[in-house]
Each structure stands twice: as structure tokens, then as C-alpha cells.
N, C-alpha and C positions, 0 to 999 in steps of 0.2 A: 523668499522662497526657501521651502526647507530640503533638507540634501535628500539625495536618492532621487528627488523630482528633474526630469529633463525640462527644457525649454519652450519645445511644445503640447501647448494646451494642459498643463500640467502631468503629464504620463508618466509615470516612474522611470528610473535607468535602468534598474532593477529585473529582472524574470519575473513574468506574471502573467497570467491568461488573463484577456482581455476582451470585451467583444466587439468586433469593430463594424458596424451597420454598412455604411457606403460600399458596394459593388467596383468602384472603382479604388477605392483602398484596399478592400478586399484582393480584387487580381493584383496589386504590387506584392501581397505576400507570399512566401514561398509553400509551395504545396508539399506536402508529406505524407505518407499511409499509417496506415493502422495495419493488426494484424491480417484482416480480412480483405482489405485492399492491397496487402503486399502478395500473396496466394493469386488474386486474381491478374495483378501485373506481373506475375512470374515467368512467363513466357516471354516478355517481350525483352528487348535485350539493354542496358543501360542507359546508352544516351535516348531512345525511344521514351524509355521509363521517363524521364526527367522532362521529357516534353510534353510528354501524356499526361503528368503531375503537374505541369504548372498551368497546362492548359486548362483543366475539368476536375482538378483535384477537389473534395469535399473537404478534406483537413487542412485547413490554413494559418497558422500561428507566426507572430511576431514572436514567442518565444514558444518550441516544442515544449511541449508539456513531459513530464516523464511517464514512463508506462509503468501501467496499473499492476502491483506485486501478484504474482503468482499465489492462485487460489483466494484472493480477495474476497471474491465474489460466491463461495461457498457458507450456505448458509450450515448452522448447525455445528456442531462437536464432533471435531476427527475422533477416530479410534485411538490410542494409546500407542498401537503397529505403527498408524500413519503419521501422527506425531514426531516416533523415532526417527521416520524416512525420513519427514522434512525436515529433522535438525532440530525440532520445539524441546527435547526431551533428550537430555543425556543420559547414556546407561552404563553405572558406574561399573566394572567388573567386581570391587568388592567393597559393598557397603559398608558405612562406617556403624561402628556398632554404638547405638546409640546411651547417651552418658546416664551414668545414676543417681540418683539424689544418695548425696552423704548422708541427711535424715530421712527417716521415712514419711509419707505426707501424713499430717493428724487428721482426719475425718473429724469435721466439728458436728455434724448431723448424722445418725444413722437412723434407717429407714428402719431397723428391728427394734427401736427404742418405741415408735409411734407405735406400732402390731402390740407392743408387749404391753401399753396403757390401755390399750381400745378391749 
């Protein structure tokens, strides 16, 4: 057997989402929310929560999965503004002034050489 693998039925030890078909494996795991099922069990009060979760809960993992990064799900290109907000983009207060060539570049082609044969 190779490492990281448990004993039974080969399953990792490891964290990993898994799918686990049987109903009755399924209720031994523990139940958890999502964003939208923590809002709708907001009301009731902790040890409730926790019974209401293990009883009907839809979220069941042997290992909670982590949640999804903020803005993930944004298709398209932020603004340069929005950018800044999130942190994608540092704003230097004072740019560095960008360096010079010691020589100057030689242009091996120039476009008025071609005009001036035609």
C-alpha cells in the first residue's frame, strides 16, 4: 500500500472531496452550510442549528471543502479603480524613473529609405 492511503477500501488520509453514494454513509457525516444556508438558519439559535444540520443538512463532507475566493465567479476584467480596492495593483507614490540606454538604439531598417527608392 502506498502512504497517504488509509486502510479502508483504499481512501486517502489526506483532505479531499469525495462522493460518497450510500444514504446511510452519507447521515454518519457531519452536516455544514454554505453561504445561503447560513442566512436562512440565522434565526434559530446554536444548539438548534446543529441539530437541524445534521438532521436535513444538503452539505456533507468527510473533509469541508474551503470556500470559494471572493469574486471568483466574476466573469470579465475589473476596472484599474477595482483592481486597486482589491489589492491586484500597487500604487507606487513615486515612480521610478525609468533607466536609459548608455547607447542609443541603431535602427537597422528605416521606413524613409523604402519611399525614397519607390
Amino acid at each position: 500500500m502506498s502512504e497517504g492511503y488509509g486502510h479502508k477500501a483504499g481512501r486517502p488520509t489526506f483532505a479531499h472531496v469525495a462522493v460518497i453514494r450510500k444514504k446511510d454513509e452519507r447521515r454518519k457525516l457531519k452536516g455544514t452550510t454554505c453561504k445561503e444556508c447560513e442566512i436562512y438558519y440565522a434565526h434559530l439559535p446554536e444548539e438548534a442549528k446543529q441539530k437541524k444540520l445534521s438532521a436535513c443538512s444538503r452539505h456533507r463532507y468527510l473533509y469541508i471543502p474551503p470556500c470559494t475566493p471572493e469574486n471568483f465567479w466574476e466573469v470579465g476584467f475589473p476596472s484599474t479603480q477595482t483592481c486597486i480596492e482589491r489589492g491586484y495593483v500597487r500604487e507606487e507614490k513615486s515612480p521610478q524613473a525609468r533607466t536609459r540606454r548608455r547607447q542609443p538604439l541603431n535602427a537597422l531598417f528605416s521606413p524613409k529609405q523604402k519611399q525614397e527608392e519607390s
